[in-house]
KOLKE-20815 format. One record per residue: y, z, x of N, C-alpha, C in turn. Coordinates in Angstrom, 1 decimal, padded with zeros to 4 digits. Each point is the difference from the previous one (the first is absolute). Last residue first. Layout:
nc2;nc3;nc1;cac2;cac3;cac1;cc2;cc3;cc1
Y;Z;X;Y;Z;X;Y;Z;X;
...
This chain:
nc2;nc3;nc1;cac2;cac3;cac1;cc2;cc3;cc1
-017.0;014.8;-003.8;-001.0;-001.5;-000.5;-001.1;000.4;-000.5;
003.3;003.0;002.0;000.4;-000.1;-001.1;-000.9;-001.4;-000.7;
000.1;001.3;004.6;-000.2;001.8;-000.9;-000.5;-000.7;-001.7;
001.3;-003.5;003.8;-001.2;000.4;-000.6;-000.6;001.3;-000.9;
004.4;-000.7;001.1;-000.6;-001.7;-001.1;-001.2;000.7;000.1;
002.6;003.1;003.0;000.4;-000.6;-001.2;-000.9;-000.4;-001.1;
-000.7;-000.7;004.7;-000.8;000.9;-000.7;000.4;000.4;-001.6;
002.1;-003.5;002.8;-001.5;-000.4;-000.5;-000.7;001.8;-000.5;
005.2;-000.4;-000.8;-000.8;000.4;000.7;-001.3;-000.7;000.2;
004.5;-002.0;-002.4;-000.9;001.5;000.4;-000.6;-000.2;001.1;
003.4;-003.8;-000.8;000.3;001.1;-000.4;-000.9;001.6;-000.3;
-000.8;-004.6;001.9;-000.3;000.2;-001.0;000.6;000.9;-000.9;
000.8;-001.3;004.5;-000.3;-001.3;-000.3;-000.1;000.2;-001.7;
000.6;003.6;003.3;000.8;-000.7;-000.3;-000.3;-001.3;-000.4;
-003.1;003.3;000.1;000.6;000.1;-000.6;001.2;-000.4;-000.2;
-003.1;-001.7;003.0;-000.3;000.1;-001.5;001.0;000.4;-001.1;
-000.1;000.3;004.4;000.4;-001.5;000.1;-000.1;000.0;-001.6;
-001.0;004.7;002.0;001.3;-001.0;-000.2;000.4;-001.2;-000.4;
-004.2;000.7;000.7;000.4;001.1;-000.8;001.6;-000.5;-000.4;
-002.3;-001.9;003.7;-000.5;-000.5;-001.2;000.3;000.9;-001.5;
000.9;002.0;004.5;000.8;-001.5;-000.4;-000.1;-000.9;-001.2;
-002.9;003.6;001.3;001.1;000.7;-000.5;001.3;-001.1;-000.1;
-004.4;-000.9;001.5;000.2;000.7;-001.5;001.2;000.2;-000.1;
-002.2;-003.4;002.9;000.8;000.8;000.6;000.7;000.7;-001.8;
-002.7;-004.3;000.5;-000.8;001.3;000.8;000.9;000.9;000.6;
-001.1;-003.9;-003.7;000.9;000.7;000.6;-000.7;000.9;000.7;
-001.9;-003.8;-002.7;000.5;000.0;001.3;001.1;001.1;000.7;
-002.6;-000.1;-004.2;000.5;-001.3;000.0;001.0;000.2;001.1;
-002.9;003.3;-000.3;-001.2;-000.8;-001.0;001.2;-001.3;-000.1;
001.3;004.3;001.8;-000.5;-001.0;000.8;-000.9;-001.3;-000.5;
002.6;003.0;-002.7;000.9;-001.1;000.5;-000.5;-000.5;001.6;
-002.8;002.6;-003.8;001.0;-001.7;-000.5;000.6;-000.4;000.9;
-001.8;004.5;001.0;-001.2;-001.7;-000.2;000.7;-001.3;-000.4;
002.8;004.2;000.7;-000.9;-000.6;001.0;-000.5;-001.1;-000.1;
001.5;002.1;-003.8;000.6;-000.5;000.5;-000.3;-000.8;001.6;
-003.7;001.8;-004.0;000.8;000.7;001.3;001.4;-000.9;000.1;
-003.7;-001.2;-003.4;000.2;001.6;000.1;001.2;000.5;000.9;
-000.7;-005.5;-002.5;000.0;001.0;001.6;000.0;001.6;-000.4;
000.9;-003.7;-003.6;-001.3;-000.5;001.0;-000.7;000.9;000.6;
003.8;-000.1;-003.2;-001.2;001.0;000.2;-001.0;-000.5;001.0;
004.2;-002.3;-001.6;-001.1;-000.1;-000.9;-001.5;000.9;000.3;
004.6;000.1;002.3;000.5;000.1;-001.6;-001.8;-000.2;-000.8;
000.3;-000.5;004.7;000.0;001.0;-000.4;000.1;000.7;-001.4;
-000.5;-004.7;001.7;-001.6;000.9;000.3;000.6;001.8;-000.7;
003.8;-003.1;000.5;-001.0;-000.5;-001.4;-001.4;000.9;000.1;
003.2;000.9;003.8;000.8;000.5;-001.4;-001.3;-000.6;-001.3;
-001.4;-001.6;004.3;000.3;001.4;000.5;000.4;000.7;-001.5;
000.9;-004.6;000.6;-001.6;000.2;-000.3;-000.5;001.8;000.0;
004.7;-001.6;001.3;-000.7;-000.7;-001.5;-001.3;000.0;-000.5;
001.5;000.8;004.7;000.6;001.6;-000.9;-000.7;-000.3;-001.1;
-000.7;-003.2;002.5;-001.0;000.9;000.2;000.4;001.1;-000.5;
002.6;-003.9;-000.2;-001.1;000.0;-001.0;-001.1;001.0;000.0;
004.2;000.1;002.4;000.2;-000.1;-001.0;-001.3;-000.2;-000.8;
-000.5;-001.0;004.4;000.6;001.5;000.0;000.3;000.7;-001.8;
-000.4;-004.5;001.3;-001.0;000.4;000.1;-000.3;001.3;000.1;
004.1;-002.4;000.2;-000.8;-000.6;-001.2;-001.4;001.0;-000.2;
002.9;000.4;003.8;000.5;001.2;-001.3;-000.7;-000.2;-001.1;
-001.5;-002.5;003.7;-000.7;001.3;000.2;000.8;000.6;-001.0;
001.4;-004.5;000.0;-002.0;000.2;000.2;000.1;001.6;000.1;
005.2;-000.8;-002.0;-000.6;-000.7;001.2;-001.6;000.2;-000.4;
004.4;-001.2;-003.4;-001.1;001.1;001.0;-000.9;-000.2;001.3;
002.8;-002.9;-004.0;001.1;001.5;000.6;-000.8;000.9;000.5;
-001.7;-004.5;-001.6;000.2;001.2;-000.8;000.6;001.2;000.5;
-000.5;-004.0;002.5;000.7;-000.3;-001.3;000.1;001.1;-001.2;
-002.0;000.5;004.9;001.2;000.5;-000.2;001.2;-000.6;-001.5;
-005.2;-000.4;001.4;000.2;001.3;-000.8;001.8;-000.2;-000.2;
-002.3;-003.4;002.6;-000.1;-000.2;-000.9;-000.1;001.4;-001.3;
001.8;-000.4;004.4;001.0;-000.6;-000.3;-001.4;-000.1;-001.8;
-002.4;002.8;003.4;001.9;000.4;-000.6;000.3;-000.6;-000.3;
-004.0;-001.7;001.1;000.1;000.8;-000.5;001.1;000.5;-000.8;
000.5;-003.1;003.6;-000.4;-000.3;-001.2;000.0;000.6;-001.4;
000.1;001.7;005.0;001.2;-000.6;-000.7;000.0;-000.3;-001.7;
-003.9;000.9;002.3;000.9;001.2;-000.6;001.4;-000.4;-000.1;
-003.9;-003.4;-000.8;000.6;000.6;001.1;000.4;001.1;-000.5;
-004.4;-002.1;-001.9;001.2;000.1;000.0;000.8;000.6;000.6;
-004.9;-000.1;-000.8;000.6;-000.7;000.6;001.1;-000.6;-000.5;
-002.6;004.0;-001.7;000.7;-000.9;-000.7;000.1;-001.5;000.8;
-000.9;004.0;002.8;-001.3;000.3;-001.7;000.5;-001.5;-000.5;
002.5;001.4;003.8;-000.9;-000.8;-000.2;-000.9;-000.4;-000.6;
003.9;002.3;-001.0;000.7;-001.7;000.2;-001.5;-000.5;000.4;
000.1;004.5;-000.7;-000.4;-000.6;-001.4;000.3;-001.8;000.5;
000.6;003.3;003.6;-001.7;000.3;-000.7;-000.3;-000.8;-001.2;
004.2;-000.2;001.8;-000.5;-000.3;001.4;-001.6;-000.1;-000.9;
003.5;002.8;-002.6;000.3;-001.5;000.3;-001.0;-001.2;000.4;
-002.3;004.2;-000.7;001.3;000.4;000.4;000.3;-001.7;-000.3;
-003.7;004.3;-001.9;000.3;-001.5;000.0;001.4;-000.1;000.9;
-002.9;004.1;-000.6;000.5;-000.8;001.4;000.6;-001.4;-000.4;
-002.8;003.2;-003.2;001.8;000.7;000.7;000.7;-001.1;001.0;
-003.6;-001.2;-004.2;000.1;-000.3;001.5;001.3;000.6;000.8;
-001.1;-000.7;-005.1;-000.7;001.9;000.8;-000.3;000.0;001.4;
001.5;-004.2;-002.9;001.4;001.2;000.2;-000.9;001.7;000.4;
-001.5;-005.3;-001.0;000.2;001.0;001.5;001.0;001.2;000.0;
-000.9;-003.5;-003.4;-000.9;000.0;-000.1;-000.5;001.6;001.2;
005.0;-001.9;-000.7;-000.8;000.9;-001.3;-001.4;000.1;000.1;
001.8;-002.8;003.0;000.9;001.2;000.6;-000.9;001.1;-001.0;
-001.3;-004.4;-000.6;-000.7;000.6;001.2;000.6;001.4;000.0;
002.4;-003.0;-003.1;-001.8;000.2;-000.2;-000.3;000.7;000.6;
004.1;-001.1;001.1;-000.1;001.2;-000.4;-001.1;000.2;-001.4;
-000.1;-004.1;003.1;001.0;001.7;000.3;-000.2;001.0;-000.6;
-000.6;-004.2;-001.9;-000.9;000.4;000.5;000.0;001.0;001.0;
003.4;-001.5;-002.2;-001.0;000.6;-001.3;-000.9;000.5;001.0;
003.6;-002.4;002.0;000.3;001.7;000.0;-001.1;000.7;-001.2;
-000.8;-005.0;001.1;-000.2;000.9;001.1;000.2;001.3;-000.2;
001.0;-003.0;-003.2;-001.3;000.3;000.1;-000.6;000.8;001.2;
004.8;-001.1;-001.2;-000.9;000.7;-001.3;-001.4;000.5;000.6;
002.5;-002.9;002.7;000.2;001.3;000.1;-000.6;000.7;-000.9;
-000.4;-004.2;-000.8;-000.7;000.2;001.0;000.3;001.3;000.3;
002.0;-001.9;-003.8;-001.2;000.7;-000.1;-000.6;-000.1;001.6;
004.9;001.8;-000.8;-001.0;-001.9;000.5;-001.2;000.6;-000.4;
004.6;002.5;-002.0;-001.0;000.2;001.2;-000.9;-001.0;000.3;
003.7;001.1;-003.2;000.4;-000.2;000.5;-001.2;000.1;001.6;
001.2;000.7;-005.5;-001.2;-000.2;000.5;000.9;-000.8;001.0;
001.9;001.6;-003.8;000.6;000.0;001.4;-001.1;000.2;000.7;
-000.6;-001.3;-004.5;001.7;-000.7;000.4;000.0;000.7;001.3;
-004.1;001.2;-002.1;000.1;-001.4;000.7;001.1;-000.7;000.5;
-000.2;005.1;-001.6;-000.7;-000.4;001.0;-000.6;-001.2;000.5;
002.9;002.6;-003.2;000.4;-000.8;000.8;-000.9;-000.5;001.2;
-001.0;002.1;-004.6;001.4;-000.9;-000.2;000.7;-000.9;001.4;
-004.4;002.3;000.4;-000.1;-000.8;-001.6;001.7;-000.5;000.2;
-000.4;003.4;003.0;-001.2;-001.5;-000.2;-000.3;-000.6;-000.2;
001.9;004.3;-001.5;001.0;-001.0;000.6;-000.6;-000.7;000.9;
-002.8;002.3;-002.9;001.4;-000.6;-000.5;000.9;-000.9;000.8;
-003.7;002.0;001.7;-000.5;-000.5;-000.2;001.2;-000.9;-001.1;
001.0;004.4;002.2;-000.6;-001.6;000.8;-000.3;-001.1;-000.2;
001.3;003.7;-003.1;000.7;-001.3;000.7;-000.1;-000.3;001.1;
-003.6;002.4;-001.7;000.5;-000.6;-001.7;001.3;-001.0;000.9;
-001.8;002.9;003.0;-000.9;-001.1;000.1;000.3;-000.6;-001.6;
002.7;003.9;000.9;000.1;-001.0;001.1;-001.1;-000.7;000.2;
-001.2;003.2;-003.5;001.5;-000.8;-000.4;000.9;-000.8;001.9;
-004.1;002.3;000.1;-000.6;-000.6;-001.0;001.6;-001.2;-000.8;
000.2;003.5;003.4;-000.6;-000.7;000.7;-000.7;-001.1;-001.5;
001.6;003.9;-000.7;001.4;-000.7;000.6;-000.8;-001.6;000.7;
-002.6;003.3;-002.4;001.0;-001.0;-001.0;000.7;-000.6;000.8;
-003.0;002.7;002.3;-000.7;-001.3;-000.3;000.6;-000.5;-001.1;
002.2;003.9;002.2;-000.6;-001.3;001.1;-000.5;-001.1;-000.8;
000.8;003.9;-002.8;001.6;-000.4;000.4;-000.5;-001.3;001.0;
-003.9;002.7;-000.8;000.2;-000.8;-001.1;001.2;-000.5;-000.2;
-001.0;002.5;004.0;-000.5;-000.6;000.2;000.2;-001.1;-001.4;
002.5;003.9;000.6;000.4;-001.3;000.6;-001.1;-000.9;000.1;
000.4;002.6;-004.6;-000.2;000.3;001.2;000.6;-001.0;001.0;
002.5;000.3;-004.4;-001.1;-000.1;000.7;-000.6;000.3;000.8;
004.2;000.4;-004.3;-000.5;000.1;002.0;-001.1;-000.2;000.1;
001.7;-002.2;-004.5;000.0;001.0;000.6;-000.7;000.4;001.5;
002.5;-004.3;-002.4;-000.9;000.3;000.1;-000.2;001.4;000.9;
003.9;-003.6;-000.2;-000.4;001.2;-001.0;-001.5;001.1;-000.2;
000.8;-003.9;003.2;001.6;001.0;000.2;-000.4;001.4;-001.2;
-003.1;-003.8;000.0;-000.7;001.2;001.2;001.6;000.7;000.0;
000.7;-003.6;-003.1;-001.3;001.5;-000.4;-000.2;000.6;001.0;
003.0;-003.4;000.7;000.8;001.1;-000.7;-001.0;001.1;-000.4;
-001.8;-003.7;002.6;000.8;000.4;001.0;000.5;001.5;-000.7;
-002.6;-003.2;-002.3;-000.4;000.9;000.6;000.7;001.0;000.8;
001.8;-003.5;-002.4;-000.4;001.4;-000.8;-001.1;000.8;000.7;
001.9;-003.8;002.4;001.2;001.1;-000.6;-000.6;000.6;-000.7;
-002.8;-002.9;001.6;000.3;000.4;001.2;001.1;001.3;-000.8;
-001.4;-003.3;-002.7;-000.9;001.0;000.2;000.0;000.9;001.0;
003.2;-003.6;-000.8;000.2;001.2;-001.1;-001.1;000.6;-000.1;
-000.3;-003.3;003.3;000.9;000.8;000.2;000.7;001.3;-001.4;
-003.5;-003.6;-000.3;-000.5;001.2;001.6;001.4;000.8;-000.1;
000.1;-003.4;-003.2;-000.9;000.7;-000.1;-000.6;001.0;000.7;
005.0;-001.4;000.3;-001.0;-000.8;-000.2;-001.4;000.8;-000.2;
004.9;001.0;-000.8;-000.4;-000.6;-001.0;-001.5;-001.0;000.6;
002.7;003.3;002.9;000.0;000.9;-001.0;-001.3;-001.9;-001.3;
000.9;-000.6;005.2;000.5;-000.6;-001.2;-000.7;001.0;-000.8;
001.1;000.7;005.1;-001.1;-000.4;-001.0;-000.1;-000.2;-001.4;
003.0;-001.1;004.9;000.5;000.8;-001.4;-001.4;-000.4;-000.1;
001.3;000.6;004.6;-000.1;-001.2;-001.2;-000.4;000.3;-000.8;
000.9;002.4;004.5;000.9;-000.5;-000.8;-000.4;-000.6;-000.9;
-003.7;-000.2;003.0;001.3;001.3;000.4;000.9;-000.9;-000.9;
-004.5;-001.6;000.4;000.4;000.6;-001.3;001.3;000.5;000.5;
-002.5;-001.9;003.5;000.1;-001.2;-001.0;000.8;000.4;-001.7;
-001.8;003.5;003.3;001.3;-000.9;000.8;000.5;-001.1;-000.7;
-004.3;002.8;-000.7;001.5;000.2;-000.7;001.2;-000.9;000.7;
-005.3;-000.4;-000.1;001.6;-001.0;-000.1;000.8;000.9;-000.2;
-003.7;002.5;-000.5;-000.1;-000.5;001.1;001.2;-001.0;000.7;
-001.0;004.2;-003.7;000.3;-001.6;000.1;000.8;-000.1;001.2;
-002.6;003.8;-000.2;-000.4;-000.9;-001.7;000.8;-000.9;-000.1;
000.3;001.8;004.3;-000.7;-000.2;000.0;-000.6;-000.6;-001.5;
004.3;001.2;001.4;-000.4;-001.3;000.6;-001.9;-000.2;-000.4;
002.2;004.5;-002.1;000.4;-001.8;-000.2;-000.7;-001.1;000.4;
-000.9;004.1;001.9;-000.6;-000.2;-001.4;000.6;-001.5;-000.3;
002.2;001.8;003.8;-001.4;-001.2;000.2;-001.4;000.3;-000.9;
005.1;001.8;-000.2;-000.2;-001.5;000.3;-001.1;-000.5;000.5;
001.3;003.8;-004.1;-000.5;-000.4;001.6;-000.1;-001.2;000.7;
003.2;000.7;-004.8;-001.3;-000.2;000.9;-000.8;000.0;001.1;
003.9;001.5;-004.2;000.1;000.0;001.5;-001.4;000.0;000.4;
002.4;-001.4;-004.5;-000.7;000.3;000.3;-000.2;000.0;001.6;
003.4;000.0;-004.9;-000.5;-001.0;001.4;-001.0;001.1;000.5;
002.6;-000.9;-004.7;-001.0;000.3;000.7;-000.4;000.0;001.4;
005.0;-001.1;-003.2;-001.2;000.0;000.6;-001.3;000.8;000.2;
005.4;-001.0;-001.0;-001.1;000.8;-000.9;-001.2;-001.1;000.7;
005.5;000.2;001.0;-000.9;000.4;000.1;-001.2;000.3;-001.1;
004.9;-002.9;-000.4;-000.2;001.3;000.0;-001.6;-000.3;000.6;
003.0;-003.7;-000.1;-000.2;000.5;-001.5;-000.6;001.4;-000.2;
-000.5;-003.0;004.0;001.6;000.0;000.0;000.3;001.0;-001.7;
-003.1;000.4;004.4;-000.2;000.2;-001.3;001.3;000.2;-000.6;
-002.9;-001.9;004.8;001.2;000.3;-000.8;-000.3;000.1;-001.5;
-002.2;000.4;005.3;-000.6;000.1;-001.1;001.8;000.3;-001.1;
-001.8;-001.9;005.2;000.6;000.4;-000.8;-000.3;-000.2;-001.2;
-001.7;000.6;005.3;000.1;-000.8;-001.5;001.3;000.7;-000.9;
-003.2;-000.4;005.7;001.2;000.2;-000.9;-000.1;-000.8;-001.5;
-004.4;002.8;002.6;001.0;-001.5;-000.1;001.3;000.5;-000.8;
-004.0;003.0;-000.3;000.4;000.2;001.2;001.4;-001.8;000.5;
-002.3;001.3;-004.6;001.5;001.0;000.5;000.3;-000.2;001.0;
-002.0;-003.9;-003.0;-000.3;000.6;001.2;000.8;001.1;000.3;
-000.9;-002.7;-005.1;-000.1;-000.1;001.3;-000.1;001.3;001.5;
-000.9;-002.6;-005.9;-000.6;000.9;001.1;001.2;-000.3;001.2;
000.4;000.0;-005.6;000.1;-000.7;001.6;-000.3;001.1;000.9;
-000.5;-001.3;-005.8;-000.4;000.5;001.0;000.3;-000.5;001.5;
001.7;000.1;-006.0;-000.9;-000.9;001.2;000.0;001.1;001.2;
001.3;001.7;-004.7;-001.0;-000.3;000.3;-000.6;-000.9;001.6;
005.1;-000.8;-001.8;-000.9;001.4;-000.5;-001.7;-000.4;-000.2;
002.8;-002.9;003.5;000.8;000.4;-001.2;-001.1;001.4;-001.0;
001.0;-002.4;005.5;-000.8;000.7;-000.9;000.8;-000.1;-001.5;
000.7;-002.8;005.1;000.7;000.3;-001.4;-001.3;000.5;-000.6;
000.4;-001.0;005.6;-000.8;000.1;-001.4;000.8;000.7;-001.0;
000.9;-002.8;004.7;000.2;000.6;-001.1;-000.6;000.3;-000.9;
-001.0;-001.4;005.6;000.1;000.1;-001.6;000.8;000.9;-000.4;
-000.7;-000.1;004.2;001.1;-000.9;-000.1;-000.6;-000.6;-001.1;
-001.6;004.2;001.6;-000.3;-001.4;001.0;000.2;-001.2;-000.5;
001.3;003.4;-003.6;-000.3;000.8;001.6;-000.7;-001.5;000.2;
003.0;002.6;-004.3;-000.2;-001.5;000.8;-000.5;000.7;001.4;
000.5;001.5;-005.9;-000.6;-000.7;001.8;000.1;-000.7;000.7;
002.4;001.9;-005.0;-000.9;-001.2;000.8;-000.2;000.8;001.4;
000.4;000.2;-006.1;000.1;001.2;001.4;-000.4;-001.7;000.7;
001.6;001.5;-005.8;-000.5;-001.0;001.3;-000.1;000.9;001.0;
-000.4;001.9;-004.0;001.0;-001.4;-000.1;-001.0;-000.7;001.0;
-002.8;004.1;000.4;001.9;000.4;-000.1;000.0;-002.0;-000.8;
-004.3;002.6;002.0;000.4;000.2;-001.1;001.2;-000.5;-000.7;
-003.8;-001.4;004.4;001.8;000.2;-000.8;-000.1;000.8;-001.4;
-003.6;000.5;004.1;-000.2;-000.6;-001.1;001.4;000.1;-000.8;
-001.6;-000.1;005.6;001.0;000.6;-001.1;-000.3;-000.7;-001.6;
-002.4;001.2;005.5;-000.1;-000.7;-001.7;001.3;000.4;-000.1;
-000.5;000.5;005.0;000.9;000.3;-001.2;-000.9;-000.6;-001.0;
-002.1;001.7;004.9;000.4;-001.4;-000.8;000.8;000.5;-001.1;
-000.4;003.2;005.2;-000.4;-000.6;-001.8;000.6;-001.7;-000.5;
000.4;003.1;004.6;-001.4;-000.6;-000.3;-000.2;000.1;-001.6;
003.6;-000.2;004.5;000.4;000.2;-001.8;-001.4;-000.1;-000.7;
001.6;-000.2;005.2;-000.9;001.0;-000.9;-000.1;000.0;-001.1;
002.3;-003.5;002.1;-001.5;-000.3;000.0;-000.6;001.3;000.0;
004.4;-002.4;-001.9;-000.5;001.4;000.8;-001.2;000.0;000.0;
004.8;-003.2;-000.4;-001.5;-000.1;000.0;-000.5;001.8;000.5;
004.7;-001.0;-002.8;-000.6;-000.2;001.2;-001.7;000.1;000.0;
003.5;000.7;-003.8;000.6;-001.5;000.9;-000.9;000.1;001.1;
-000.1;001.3;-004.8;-000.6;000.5;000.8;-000.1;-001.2;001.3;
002.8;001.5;-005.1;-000.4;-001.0;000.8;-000.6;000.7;001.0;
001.3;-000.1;-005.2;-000.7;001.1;000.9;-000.3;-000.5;001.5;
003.5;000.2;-005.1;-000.4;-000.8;001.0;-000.9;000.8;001.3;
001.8;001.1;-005.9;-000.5;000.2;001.1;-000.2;-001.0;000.6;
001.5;001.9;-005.3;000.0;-001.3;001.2;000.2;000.5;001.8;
-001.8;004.3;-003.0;000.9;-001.4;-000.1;-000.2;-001.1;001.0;
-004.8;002.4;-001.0;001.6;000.3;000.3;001.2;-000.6;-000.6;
-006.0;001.8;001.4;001.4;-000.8;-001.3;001.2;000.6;000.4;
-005.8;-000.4;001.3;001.1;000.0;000.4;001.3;-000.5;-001.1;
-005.5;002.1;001.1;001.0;-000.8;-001.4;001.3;000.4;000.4;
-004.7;-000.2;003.3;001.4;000.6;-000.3;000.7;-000.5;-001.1;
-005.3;001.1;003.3;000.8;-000.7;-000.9;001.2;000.6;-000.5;
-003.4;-000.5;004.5;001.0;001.0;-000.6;000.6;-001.2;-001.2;
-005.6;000.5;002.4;001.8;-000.7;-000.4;000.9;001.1;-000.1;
-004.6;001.0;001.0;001.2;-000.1;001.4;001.3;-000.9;-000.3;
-002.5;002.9;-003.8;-000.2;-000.7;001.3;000.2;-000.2;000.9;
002.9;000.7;-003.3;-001.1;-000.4;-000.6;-000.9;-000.4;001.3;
005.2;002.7;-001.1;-001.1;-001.2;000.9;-001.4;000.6;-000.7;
005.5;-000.3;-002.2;-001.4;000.1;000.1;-000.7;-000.4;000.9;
005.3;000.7;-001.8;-001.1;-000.6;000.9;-000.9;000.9;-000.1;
004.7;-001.0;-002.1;-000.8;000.2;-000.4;-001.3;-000.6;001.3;
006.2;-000.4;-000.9;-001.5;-000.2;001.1;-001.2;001.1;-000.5;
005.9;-001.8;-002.1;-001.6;001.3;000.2;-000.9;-001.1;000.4;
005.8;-000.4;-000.5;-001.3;-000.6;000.2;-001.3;001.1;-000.1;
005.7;-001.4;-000.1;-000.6;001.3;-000.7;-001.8;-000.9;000.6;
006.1;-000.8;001.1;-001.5;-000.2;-000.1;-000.6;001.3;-000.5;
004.2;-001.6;-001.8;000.0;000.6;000.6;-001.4;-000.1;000.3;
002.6;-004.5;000.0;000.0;001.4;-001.5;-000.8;000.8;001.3;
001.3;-004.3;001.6;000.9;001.0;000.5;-000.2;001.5;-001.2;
-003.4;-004.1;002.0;000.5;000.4;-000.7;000.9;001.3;000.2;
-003.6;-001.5;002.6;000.5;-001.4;-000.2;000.9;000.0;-001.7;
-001.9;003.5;004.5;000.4;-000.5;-000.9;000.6;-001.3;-000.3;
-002.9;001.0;004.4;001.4;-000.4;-000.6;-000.3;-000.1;-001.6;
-002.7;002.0;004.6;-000.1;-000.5;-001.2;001.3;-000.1;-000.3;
-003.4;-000.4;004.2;001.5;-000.1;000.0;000.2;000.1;-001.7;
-005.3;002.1;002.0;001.4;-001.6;-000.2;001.4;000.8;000.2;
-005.2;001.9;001.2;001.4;-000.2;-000.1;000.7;-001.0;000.0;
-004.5;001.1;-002.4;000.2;-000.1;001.3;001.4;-000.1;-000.2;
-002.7;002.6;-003.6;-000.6;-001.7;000.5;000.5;-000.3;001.4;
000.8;004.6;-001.5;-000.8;-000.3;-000.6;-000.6;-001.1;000.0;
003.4;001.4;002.3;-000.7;000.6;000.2;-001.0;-000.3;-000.7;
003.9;-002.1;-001.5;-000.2;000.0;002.1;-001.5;001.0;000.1;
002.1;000.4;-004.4;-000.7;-001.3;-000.2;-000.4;-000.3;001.6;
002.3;003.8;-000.7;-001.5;000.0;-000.6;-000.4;-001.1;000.2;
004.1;000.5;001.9;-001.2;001.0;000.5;-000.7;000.0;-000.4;
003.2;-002.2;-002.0;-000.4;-001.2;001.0;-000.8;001.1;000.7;
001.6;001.8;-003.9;-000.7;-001.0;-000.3;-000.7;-000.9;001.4;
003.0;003.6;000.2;-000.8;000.6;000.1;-001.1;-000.9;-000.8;
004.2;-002.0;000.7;-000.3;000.7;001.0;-001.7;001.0;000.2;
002.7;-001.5;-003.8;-000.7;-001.2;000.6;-000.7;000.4;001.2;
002.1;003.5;-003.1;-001.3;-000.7;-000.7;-000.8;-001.0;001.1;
004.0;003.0;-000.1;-001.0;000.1;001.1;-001.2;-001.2;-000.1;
004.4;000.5;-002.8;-000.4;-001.2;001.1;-000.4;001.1;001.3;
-000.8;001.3;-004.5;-000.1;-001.9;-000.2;000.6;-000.3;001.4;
-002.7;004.8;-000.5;002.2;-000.5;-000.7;-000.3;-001.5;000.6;
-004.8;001.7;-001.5;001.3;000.2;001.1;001.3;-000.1;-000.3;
-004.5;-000.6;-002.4;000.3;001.9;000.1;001.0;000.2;001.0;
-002.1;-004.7;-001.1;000.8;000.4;-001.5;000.6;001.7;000.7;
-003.3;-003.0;002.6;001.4;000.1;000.5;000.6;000.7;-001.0;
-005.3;000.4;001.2;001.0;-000.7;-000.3;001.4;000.7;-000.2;
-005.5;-000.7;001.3;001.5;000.2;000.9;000.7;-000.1;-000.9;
-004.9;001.3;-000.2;000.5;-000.3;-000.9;001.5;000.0;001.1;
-006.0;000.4;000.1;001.6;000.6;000.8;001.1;-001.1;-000.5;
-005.5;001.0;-002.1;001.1;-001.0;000.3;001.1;000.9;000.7;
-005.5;000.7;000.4;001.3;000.5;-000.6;001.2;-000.9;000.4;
């Protein structure tokens, strides 16, 4: 069921005020500045699908800034533009959208999102380790436009606009679209940027592959620690860390991350009768953490997903 904000039922100047309460609460708190003196008017439309939250956002000319780092902020931004133009800027890009293109970035980082010609978007609020996990580079994508006009990326938009329109689902069949349209731009934004900022030695290449060969071959081992993988691998634990830390992670969140990831795929696809079995079956052994860990990573329940698989 869609929940619908909007401004048209107030006296024009409650309008902004009770604009920066919805829009603050619903994606993360900014600073927002009108960028026109006519009277504001805007509506917010959201849907969650899963553990996404999707949103058709519209306004007047609008500025949205989000000046501080917050390392509880656990979502990624899509935004699919609708509007003229729109830009981004976060880790010292600018990304210019024009109708149809696509920018991903980070709630938990400072950014700014300007819309000199009025609001109209789609954006989408992502768990941050659904994301990281169907694309792995995000760090290489934060801020950079995906071109509405390339083959991946105008496949990425009509998908994006069919699951917005497309009638409610269960969560488990809401899991395996959302997860079907962030491997569409994974693999998009790959294609457009994934040789212009190829930034890693193939010697590191080959070492953090063979890493996390072993990590994924061992993930029903509870005990792996730093200390236990540096000697599986012969590689230090210093080491270790500096060759996870180009992707903004460390060996045990990396790996923590992939045993939820294995945990959510076994579930969605029926593997498991019990919740139990799956999550000592990829190294957890403390349920009720593994529960929790779940539902904030995914937005439901492992029991949830599996009612419904």
């Amino acid at each position: 069921m869609a929940i619908v904000y909007p401004t048209c039922s107030l006296l024009p100047k409650e309008r902004f005020d009770y604009w920066q309460d919805v829009v603050c609460s619903t994606y993360a708190p900014t600073i927002n500045r009108k960028l026109t003196d006519e009277p504001f008017d805007g509506s917010l439309e959201v849907k969650v699908k899963g553990g996404v939250t999707f949103s058709r956002i519209q306004s007047h000319p609008i500025e949205y800034e989000r000046g501080l780092k917050d390392d509880n902020s656990d979502h990624y931004f899509i935004a699919l533009s609708l509007c003229p133009v729109a830009y981004v800027s976060q880790s010292g890009r600018v990304s210019q959208q024009r109708p149809g293109d696509i920018v991903l970035f980070d709630s938990a980082r400072p950014y700014t999102c300007t819309l000199p010609t009025g609001d109209d978007q789609m954006v989408l609020a992502v768990p941050r380790m659904l994301l990281q996990n169907r694309i792995p580079y995000v760090e290489r994508f934060l801020s950079r436009t995906l071109d509405n006009q390339s083959p991946l990326g105008s496949l990425a938009k009509s998908m994006l606009m069919e699951i917005w329109s497309a009638q409610v689902q269960s969560d488990a069949q809401n899991e395996r679209v959302n997860t079907a349209l962030l491997d569409v731009l994974s693999t998009a934004f790959e294609a457009a940027y994934g040789s212009a900022v190829e930034e890693q030695s193939c010697h590191r290449n080959r070492q953090l592959m063979r890493v996390k060969k072993f990590l994924l071959a061992n993930l029903s081992q509870p005990n792996l620690t730093a200390e236990t993988i540096s000697q599986a691998v012969h590689i230090s634990p210093r080491t270790l860390n500096r060759l996870f830390a180009p992707e903004g992670t460390t060996i045990n969140r990396w790996l923590w991350l992939q045993r939820l990831s294995a945990c959510h795929d076994a579930l969605l696809n029926g593997k498991f009768s019990q919740v139990s079995e799956v999550a000592l079956s990829f190294g957890f052994t403390n349920l009720s953490h593994f529960s929790r860990a779940f539902k904030q990573a995914y937005g439901i329940t492992p029991q949830q997903l599996m009612r419904q698989s």
